[in-house]
C-alpha positions as CSV (number, residue, x, y, z in Angstrom):
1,X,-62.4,53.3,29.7
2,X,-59.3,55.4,30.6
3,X,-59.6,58.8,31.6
4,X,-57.3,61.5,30.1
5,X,-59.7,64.3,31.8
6,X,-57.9,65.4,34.8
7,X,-54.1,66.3,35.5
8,X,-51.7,64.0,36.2
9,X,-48.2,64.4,38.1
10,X,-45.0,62.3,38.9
11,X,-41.6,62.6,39.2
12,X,-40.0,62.0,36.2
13,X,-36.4,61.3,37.3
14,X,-35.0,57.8,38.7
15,X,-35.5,57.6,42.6
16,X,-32.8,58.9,45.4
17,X,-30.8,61.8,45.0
18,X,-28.9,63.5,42.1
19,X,-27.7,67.0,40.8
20,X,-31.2,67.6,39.2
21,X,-34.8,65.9,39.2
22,X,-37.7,66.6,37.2
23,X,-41.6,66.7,38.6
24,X,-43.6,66.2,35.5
25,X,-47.6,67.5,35.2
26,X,-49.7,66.6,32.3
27,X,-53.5,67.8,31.3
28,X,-55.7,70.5,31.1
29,X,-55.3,72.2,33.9
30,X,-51.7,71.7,34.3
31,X,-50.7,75.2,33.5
32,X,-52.9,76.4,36.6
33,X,-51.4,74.0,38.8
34,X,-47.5,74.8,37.9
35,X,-49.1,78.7,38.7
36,X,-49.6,77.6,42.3
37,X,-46.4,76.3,43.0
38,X,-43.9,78.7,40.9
39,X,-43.3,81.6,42.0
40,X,-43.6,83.6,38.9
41,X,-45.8,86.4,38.1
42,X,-46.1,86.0,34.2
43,X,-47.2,83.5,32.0
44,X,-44.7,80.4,31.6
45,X,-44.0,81.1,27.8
46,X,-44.3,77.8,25.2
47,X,-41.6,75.9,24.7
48,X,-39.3,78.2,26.8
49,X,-37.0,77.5,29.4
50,X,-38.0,79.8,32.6
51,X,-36.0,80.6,36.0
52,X,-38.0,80.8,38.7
53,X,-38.3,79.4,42.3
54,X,-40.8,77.4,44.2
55,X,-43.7,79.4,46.1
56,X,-43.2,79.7,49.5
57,X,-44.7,77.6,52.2
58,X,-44.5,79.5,55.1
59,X,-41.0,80.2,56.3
60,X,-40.1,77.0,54.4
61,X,-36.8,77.0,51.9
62,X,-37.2,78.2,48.2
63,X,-36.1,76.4,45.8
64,X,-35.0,77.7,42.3
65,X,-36.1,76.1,39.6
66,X,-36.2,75.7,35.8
67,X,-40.1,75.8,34.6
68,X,-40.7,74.7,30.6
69,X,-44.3,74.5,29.3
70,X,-45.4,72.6,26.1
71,X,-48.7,73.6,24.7
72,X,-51.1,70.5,23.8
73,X,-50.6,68.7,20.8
74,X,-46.8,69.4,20.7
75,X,-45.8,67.8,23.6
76,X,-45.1,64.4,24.8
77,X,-48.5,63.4,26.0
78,X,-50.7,65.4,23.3
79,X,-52.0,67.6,26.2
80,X,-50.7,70.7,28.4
81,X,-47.3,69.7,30.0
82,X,-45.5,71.2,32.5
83,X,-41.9,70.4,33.9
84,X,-40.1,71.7,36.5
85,X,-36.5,70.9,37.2
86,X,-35.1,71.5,40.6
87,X,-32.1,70.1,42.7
88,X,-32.3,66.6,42.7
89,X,-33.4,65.8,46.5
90,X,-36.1,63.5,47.1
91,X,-37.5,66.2,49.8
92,X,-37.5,69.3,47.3
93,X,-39.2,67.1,44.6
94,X,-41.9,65.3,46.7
95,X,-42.6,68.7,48.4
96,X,-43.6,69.8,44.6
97,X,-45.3,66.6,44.1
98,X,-47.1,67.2,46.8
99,X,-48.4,70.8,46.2
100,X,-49.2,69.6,42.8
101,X,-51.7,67.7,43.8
102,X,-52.9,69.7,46.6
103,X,-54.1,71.9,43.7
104,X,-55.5,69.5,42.0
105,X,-53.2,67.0,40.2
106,X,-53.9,63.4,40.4
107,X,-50.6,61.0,40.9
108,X,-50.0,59.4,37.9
109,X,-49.9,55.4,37.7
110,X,-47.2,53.9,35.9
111,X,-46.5,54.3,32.2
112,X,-49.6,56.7,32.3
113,X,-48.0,60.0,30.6
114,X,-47.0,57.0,27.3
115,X,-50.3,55.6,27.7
116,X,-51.8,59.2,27.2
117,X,-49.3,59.9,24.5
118,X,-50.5,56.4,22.6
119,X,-54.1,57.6,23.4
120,X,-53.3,61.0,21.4
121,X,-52.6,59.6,18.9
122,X,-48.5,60.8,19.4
123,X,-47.7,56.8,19.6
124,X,-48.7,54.0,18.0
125,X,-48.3,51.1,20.6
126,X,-45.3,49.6,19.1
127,X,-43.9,52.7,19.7
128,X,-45.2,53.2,23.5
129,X,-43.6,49.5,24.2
130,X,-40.4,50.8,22.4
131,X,-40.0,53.6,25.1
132,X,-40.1,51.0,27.7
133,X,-37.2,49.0,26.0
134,X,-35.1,52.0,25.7
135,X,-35.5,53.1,29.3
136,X,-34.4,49.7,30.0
137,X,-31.7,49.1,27.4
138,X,-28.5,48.1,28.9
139,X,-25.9,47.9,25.8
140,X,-26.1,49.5,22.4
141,X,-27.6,46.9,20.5
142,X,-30.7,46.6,22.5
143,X,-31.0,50.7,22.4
144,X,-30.5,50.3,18.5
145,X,-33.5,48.2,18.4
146,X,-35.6,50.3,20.9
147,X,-34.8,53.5,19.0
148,X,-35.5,51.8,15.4
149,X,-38.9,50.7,16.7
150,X,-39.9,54.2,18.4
151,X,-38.4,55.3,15.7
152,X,-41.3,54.3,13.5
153,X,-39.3,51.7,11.4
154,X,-41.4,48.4,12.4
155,X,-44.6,50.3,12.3
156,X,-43.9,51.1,8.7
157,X,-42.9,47.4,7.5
158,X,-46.1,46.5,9.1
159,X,-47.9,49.3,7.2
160,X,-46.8,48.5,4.1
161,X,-48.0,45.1,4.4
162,X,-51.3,45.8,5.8
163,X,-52.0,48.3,2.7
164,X,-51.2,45.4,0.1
165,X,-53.6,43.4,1.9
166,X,-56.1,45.7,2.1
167,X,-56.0,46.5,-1.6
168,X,-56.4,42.8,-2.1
169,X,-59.3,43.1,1.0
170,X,-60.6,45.8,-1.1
171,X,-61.2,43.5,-4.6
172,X,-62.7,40.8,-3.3
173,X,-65.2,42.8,-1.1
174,X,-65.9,45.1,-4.6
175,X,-66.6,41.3,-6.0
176,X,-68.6,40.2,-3.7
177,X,-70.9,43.6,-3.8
178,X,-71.7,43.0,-7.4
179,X,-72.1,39.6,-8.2
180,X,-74.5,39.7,-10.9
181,X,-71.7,42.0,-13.0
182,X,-70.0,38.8,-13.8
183,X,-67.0,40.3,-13.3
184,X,-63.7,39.2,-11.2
185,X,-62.0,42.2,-9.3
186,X,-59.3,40.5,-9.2
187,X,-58.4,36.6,-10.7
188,X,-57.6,33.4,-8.4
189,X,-54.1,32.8,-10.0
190,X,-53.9,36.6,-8.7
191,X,-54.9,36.2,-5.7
192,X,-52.6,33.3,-5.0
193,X,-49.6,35.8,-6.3
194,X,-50.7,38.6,-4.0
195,X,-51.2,36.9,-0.5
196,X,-47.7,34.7,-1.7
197,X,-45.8,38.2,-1.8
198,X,-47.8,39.5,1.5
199,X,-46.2,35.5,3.5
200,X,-43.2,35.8,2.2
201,X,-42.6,39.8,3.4
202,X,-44.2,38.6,6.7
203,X,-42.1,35.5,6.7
204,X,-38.6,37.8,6.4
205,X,-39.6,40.3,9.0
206,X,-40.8,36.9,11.6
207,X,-37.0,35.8,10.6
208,X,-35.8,38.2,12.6
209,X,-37.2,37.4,15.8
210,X,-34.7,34.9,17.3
211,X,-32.0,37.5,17.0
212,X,-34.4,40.9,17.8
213,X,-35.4,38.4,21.1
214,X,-31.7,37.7,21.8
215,X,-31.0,41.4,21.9
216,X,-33.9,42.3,23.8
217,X,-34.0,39.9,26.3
218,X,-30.5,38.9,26.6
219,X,-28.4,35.3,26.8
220,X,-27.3,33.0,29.4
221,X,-23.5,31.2,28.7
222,X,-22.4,28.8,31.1
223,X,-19.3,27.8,32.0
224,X,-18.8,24.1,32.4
225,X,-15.9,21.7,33.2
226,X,-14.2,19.4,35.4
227,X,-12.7,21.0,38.8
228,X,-9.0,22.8,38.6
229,X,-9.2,23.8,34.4
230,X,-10.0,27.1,35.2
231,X,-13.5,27.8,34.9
232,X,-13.6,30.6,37.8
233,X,-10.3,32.8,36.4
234,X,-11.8,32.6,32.7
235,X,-15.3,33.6,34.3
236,X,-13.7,36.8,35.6
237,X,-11.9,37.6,33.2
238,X,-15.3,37.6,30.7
239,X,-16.7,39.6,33.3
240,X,-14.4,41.8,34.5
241,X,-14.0,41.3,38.1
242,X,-13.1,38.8,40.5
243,X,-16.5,37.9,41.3
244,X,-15.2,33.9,41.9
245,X,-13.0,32.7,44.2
246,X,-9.9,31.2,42.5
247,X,-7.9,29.1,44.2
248,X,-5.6,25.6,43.5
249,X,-7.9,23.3,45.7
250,X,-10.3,21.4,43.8
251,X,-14.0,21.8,44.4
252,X,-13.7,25.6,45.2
253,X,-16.8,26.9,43.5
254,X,-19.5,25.8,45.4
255,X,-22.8,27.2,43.8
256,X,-23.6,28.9,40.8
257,X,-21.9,32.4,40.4
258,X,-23.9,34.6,38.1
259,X,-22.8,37.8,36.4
260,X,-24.7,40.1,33.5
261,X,-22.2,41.7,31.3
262,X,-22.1,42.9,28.1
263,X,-20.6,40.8,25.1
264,X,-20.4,42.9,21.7
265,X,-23.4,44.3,22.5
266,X,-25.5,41.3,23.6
267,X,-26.8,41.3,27.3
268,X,-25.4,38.0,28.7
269,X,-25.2,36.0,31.9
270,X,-22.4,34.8,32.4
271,X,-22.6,31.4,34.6
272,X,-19.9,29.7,36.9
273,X,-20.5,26.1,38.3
274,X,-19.3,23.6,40.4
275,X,-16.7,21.4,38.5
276,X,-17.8,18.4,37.0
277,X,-17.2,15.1,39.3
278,X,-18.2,12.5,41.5
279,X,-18.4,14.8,44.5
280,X,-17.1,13.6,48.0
281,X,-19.8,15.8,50.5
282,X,-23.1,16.6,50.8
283,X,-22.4,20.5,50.4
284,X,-20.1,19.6,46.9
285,X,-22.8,17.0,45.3
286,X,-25.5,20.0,45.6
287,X,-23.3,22.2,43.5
288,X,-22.4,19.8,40.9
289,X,-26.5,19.2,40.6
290,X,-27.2,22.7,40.0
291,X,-24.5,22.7,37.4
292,X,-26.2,19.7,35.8
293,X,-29.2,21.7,36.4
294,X,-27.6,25.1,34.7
295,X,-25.9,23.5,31.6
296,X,-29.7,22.5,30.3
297,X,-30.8,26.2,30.2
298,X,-27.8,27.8,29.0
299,X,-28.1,29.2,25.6
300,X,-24.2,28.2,24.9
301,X,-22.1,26.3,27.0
302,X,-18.3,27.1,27.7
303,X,-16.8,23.5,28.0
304,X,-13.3,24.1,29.4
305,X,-10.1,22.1,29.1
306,X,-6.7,21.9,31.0
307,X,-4.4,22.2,27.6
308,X,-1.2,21.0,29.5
309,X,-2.4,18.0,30.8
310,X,-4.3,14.9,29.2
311,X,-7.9,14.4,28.9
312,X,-9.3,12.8,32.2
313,X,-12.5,10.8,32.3
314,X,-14.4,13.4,33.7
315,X,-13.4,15.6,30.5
316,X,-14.7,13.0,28.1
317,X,-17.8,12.5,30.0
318,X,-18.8,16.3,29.4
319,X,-17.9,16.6,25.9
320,X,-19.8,13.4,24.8
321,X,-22.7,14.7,27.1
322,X,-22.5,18.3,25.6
323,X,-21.9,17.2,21.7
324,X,-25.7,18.2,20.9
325,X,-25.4,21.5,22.4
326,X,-24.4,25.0,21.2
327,X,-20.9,24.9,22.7
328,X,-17.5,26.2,22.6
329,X,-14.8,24.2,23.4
330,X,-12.2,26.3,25.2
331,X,-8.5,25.0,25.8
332,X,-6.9,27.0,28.9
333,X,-3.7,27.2,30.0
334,X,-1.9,28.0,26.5
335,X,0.7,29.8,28.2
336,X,1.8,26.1,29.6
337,X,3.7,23.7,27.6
338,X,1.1,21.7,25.5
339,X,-0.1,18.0,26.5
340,X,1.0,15.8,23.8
341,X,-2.5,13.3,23.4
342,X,-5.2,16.5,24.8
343,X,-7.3,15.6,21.9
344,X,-10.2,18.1,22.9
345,X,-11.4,18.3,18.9
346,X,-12.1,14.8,18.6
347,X,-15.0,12.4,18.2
348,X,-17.1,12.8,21.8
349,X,-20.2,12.2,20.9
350,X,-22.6,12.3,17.9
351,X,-21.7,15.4,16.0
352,X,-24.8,18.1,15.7
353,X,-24.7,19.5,12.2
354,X,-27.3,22.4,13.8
355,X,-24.5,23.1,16.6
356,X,-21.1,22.7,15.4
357,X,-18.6,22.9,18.4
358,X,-16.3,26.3,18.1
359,X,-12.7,25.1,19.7
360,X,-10.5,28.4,20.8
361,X,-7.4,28.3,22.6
362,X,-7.4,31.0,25.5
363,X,-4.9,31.5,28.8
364,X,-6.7,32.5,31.6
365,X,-3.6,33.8,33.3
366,X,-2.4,36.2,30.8
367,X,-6.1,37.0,28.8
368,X,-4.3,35.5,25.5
369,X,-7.7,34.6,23.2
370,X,-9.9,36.1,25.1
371,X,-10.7,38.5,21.8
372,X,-11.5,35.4,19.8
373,X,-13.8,33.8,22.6
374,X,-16.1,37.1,23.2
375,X,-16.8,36.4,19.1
376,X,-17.0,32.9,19.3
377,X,-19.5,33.4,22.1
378,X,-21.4,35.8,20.2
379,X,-21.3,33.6,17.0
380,X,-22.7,30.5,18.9
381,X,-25.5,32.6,19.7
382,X,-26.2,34.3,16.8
383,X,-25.6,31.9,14.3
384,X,-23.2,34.1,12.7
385,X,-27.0,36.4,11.4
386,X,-26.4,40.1,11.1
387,X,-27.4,41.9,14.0
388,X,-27.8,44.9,12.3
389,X,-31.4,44.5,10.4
390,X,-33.5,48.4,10.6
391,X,-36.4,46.6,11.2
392,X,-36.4,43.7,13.6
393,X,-39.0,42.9,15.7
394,X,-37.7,41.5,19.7
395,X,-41.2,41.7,21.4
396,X,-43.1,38.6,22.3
397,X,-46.3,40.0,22.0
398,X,-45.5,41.5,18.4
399,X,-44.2,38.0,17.5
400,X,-47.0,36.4,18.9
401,X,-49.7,38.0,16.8
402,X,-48.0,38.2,13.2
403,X,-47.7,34.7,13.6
404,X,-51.3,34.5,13.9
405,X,-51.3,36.6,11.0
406,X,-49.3,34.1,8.7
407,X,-51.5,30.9,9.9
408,X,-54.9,33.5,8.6
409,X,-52.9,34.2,5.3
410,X,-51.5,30.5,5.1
411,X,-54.6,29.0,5.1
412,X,-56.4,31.5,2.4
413,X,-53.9,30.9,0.1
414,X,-54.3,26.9,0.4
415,X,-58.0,27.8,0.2
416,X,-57.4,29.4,-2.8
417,X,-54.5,27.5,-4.8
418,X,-57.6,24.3,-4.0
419,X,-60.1,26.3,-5.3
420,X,-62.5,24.9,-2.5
421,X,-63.5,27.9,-0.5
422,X,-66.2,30.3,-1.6
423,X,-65.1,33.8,-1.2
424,X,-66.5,35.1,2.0
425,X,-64.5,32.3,4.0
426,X,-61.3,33.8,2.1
427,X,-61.8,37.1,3.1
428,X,-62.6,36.1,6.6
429,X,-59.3,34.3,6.6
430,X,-57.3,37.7,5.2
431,X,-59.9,40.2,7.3
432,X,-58.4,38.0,10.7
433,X,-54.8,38.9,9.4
434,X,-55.7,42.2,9.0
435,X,-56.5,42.3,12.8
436,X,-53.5,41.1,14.0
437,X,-51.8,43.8,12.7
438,X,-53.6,46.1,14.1
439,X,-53.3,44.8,17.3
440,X,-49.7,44.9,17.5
441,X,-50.0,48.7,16.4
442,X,-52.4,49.5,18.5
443,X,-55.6,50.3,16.2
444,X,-57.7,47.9,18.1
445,X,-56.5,46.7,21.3
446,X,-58.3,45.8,24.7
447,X,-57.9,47.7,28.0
448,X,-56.4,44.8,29.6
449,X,-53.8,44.4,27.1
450,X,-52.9,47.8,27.2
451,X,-52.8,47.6,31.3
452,X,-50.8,44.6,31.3
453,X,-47.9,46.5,28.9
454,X,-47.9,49.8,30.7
455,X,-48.2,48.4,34.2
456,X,-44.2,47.7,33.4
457,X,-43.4,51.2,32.9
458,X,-41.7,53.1,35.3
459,X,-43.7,56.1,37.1
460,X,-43.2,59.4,35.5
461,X,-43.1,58.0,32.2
């Protein structure tokens, strides 16, 4: 079992150095431990902000210091919390570390003062995992959805479903207690109803998961074409920088040049490859592999054309091998007098209903459509759904288990629309549901599970 008996300590603040930093000390005793290291004869008062300096060591320095003190159960962890703020060098604050737990502190492990918090009682876990995803947020929309779910949003939409099926639970339990009443709880057409209403609520929020994953763990795009159309100059301009060398020789980008940027919130990595041809050297055909290699895994492929001149072989050849996949089709060079027979829109290929190309007309040179290829990108992604549901749910393990949930309540109400299984396998089918959903709160959960999602927090959190 975890231990929440002794005093813990860590600092709370990224590593290296900065204006301020912030050693954090949680448990019972940790009011007597801050005691031995500040220099302050009264009390730290609750939820007070105290100057104060560091105790001498010796003829060491003395830091000053800001000292607050939340009293157990209002504070992060449920417990006794102590935090002291001082100048942000790594020797000031692992000097405090280490007095903390010369008087008895324990150094925490990682993700231990959440873990305590969830143990409280102050978190569920879908909450705990939510701090994790907010400390590692990198655009808005993934913060949204990190703040929405510590927020307490998905927790309720799971809530409420848990409490209509335990009310259903509840019936058929109460029937099964008194069977000699002759009297139904609740009736089989209403039982049908009831766990219909509880798939189909499940089956909304599960809708959200390709798009709460796509914010959470981010995209790749790749951008694909024969050598000389422009890939590297549209590249940095989605990025921002001239992170690939652009030049007029053909077969200048060598290997794959990877950048993670942010599209209209969406975390993406943006891919440049080798141009697309029968490559002359060893060094060349290697790049042109991993570009092969690249355009499979790429969530939407940037398939670029040379607008002023015609379609080559090696253009056709990409566009009838990329047909099936989510694409754009971006013409380049708009700025230049058009080529009369660049047919880029045409047939190449078997058309995919499910991945309809995008065509936008961009110039590289002067960032002309460059607006309307950030939302083409971000449609070919998205599929055009709203990004902006309050309760979306982005976490495999989540996703995981209230899929397990619908299979349980999937195959008690076929059960129960055939009329073929006696009660007690019905309820065993909607009392395994149940559990999933406590699992992905937190109300019964292993130690290993909950090892393996706080061993990814940061220290000091």
């Amino acid at each position: 079992m975890f231990s929440t008996e002794d005093s813990i300590v860590a600092i709370a603040t990224p590593p290296g150095r900065g204006g301020i930093g912030v050693v954090r000390i949680s448990g019972a005793s940790s009011l007597r431990i801050a005691a031995g290291i500040l220099d302050h004869p009264e009390p730290l008062r609750p939820r007070h902000a105290t100057y104060t300096r560091i105790r001498r060591n010796g003829a060491g320095p003395s830091d000053e210091v800001i000292a607050t003190y939340f009293p157990g159960p209002r504070s992060y962890t449920g417990e006794f919390v102590v935090e002291i703020s001082a100048h942000g060098s790594p020797v000031v604050l692992r000097g405090i570390l280490d007095r903390a737990v010369a008087a008895g502190a324990r150094l925490a492990e990682p993700g231990e003062f959440t873990l305590r918090a969830f143990l409280n009682g102050k978190r569920d876990l879908v909450q705990a995992e939510a701090v994790a995803d907010l400390i590692d947020a990198a655009t808005p929309l993934q913060a949204r959805v990190a703040f929405d779910q510590l927020e307490g949003t998905l927790t309720a939409q799971i809530g409420e479903i848990d409490r209509q099926l335990f009310d259903l639970i509840a019936r058929l339990e109460a029937s099964l207690d008194f069977p000699d009443e002759g009297y139904h709880f609740v009736e089989p057409a209403e039982i049908v109803r009831r766990i219909g209403c509880v798939v189909q609520t499940l089956e909304r929020l599960l809708a959200s998961a390709p798009r709460g994953r796509l914010i959470r763990e981010g995209a790749t795009v790749v951008v694909a074409g024969r050598p000389n159309v422009g890939k590297s100059s549209i590249f940095n301009r989605l990025v921002g920088a001239e992170r690939a060398i652009v030049t007029d020789v053909a077969g200048t980008t060598r290997d794959l040049i990877a950048e993670r940027v942010d599209v209209e919130g969406l975390a993406v990595t943006m891919v440049d490859t080798a141009g697309c041809r029968e490559a002359g050297d060893r060094v060349e055909r290697e790049g042109v592999m991993r570009a092969a290699r690249a355009r499979e895994v790429a969530d939407v492929l940037l398939v670029i054309i040379d607008g002023s001149v015609p379609l080559m072989s090696e253009d056709e050849r990409l566009l009838a091998e990329t047909a099936a996949r989510p694409r754009v089709v971006v013409v380049n060079k708009v700025d230049l007098p058009p080529a009369r027979d660049t047919n880029p829109s045409g047939s190449h290929g078997e058309p995919d209903t499910a991945h309809p190309t995008t065509l936008v007309r961009v110039s590289a040179r002067t960032g002309a459509g460059f607006e309307h290829l950030r939302d083409a990108i971000v449609a070919g992604l998205t599929g055009r759904e709203s990004l902006r549901d309050p309760a979306m749910i982005s976490n495999a393990r989540h996703i995981a288990l209230l899929e397990q949930a619908r299979a349980s309540l999937v195959a008690a109400r076929a059960s129960s629309e055939a009329g073929e299984a006696p009660e007690e396998i019905l309820l065993a089918d909607l009392q395994a549901a149940r559990a999933r959903f406590d699992e992905v709160v937190g109300t019964r959960t292993s130690e290993d599970v909950l090892r393996h999602i706080f061993e990814r927090f940061c220290i000091g959190k």
